[in-house]
N, C-alpha and C positions, 0 to 999 in steps of 0.2 A: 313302785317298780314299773308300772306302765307309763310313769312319769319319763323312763329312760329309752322305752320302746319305741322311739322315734318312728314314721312312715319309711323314713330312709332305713333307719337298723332293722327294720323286718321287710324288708326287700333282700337286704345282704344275708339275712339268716333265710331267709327261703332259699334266693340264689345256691346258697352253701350248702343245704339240704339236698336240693336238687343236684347239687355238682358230683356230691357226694354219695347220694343214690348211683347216678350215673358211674359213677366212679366201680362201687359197686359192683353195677350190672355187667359193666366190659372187663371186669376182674372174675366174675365170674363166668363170661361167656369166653373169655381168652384164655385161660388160665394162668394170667398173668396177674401179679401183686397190684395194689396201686399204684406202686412209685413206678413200677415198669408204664402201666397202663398212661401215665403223664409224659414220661420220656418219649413213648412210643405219640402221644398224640402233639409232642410239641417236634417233635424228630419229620417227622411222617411228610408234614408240608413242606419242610428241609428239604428231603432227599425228594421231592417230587419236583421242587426245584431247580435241584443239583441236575437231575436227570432231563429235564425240560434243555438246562442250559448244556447239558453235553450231548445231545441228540442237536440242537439249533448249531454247535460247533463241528462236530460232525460234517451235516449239513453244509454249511461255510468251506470247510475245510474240503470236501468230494466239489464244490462246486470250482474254488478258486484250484483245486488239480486238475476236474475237468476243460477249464476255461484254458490252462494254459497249454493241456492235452488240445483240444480244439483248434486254439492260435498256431499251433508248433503245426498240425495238418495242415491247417489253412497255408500257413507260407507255403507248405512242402507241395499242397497243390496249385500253388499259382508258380511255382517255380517248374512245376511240370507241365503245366501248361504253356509256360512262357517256350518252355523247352519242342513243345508237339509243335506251335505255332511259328516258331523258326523251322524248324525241321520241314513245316510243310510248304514257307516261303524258300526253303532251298531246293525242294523240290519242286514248287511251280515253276525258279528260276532255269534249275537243268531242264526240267521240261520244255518250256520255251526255248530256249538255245537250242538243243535237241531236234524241235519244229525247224528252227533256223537253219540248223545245217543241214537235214534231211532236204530243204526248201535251195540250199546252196548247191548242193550234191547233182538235186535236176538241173539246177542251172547251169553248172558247170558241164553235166552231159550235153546239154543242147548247144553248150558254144564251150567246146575244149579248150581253147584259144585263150580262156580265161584265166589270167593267176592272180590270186588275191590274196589280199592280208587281213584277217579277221582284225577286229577292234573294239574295245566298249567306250562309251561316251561318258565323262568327267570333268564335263561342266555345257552349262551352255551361256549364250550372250547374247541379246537383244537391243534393238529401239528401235526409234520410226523407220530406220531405212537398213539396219543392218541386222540379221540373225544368222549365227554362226554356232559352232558346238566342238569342242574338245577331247581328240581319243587319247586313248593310252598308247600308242604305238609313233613310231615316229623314224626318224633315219636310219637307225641301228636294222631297221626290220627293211630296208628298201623302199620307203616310201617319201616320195617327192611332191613339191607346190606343182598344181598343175592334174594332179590324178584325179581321178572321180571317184567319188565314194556313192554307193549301192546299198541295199538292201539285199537279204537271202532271196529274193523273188523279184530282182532286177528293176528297184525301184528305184531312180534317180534322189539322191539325198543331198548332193551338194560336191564342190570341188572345194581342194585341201587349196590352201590358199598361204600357211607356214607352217614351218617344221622345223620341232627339236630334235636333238638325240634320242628321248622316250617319248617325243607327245606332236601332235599337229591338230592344225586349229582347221575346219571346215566351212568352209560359206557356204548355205543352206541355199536348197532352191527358194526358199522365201526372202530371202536377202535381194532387193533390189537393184541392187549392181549387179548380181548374175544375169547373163542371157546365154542363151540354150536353142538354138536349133533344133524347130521341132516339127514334124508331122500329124495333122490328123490321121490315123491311123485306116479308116473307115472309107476317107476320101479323097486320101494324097496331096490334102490343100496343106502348104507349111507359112511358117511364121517363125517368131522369135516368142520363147517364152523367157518370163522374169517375175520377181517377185514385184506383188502386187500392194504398194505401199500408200493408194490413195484407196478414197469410198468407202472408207471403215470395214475393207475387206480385205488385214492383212496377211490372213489366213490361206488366202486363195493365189493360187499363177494368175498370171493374162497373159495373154498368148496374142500377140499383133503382127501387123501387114498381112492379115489373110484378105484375100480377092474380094470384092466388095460383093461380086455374086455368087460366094461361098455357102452351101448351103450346111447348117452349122446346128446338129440335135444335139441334146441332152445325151450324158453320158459317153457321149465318141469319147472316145480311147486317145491320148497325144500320147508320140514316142518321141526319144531322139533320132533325127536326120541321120545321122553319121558324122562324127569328124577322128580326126586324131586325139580329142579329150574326151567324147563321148562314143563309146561303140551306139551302134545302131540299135533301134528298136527296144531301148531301155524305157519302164513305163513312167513318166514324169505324171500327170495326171490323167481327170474325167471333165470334162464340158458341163456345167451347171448354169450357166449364161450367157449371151453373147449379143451384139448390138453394133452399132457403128464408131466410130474414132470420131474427134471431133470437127477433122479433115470432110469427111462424110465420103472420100474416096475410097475408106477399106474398114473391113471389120477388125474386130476383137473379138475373142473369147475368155469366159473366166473361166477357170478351171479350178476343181478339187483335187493336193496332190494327193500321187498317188503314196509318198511316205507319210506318214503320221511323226513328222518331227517330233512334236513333242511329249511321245510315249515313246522313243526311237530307246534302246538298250544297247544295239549292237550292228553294228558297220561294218562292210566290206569293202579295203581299197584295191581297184582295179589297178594293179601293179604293172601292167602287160595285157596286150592282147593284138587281137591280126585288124590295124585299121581298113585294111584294104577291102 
């Protein structure tokens, strides 16, 4: 008989003793049979499983509703935003205009004489010798080649130079072909201002044929002279430099205009007025 007791077959009869001890003991601390007590210990990992993988779906499932809860805000607040952010670009726009005409209103007080035609600018056009800019207004509204165009605050911009039925095209005081009859303001010396298209200062007027013993500071104020295209006292620029011609008989002055062409929105063409 011990011939049959293998090392290996009393390993499985103990194991089996032991299993069945066990077996046993959780049948009697459960009050469950054995065969319950088996189902229940082969079941149990099962369902801890089961429970594992529907808590992890769960999981999956609140996060991809959140995710698309989240996305569906996210648009809704960049589209509110997009929305505050024009809203406050039309309101810096009226604002501005608003400044402008509040700015036109004095001007027109101080010289009633004035009638003008508002306009916005819709395109502009440059190169070395020419800059010019494009309104929306044009024949229909009374406006002819030849008129001047202003600023709310009587700042020399340029003369209208063609015209459609809706639009006319402007030559800027930086446009080197214009010249402009102009005063220093401070000291009655006059000249001819034009655009300044030499010395990598195309930004800037010069203002020539002033007296050679002109005496000529920073910041003097140029107006226009007066003619019948320009009323008087309109402000073209400021004084930034000045030196001699290469004649050496008479000065020059550069000036800074007084428009900021090219942040310019909005135009006034001087339709009329008393050149006398």
């Amino acid at each position: 008989m011990r011939h049959y007791l293998t090392p290996r077959i009393r390993v499985v009869l103990v194991v089996a003793v032991l299993l069945a001890a066990l077996l046993a003991v959780l049948s009697s601390l459960t009050g469950l049979n054995i065969g319950e007590v088996v189902v229940q210990g082969v079941l149990t990992p099962i369902r801890t499983g089961v429970s594992e993988l529907k808590d992890q779906a769960e999981q999956i499932y609140s996060y991809m509703f959140n995710y698309e809860a989240l996305q569906a805000e996210n648009i809704a607040l960049k589209e509110q935003i997009a929305q505050m952010e024009d809203n406050a670009r039309v309101a810096d726009s009226v604002s501005r205009e608003n400044d402008r005409l509040r700015a036109l209103l004095d001007l027109q007080n101080a010289h009633e004489d004035y009638k003008v035609v508002d306009a916005y600018i819709i395109a502009w056009g440059s190169n070395d010798w020419t800059n010019t800019l494009t309104i929306n207004r044009g024949a229909n509204l009374g406006i002819e080649e030849g008129m001047c165009a202003i600023t709310a605050n009587g700042e020399v911009v340029g003369l209208v130079t063609e015209v459609g039925s809706n639009y006319a095209v402007i030559k800027t005081v930086l446009d080197s072909s214009l010249g402009i009859s102009a005063t220093i303001a401070s000291s009655g010396y006059n000249g001819m201002v034009q655009g300044n298209y030499t010395g990598g200062n195309e930004d800037l007027l010069r203002m020539n044929y002033l007296p050679s013993a002109a005496v000529i500071r920073n910041n003097d104020m140029v107006v226009t002279s007066g003619s019948t295209t320009y009323p008087r006292d309109l402000i073209l620029g400021y004084v930034v430099d000045a030196g001699f011609a290469d004649t050496g008989i008479a000065k020059y002055a550069l000036l800074r205009p007084a428009a900021d062409i090219d942040t310019l929105e909005q135009v006034f063409i001087l339709t009329d007025y008393n050149a006398g």
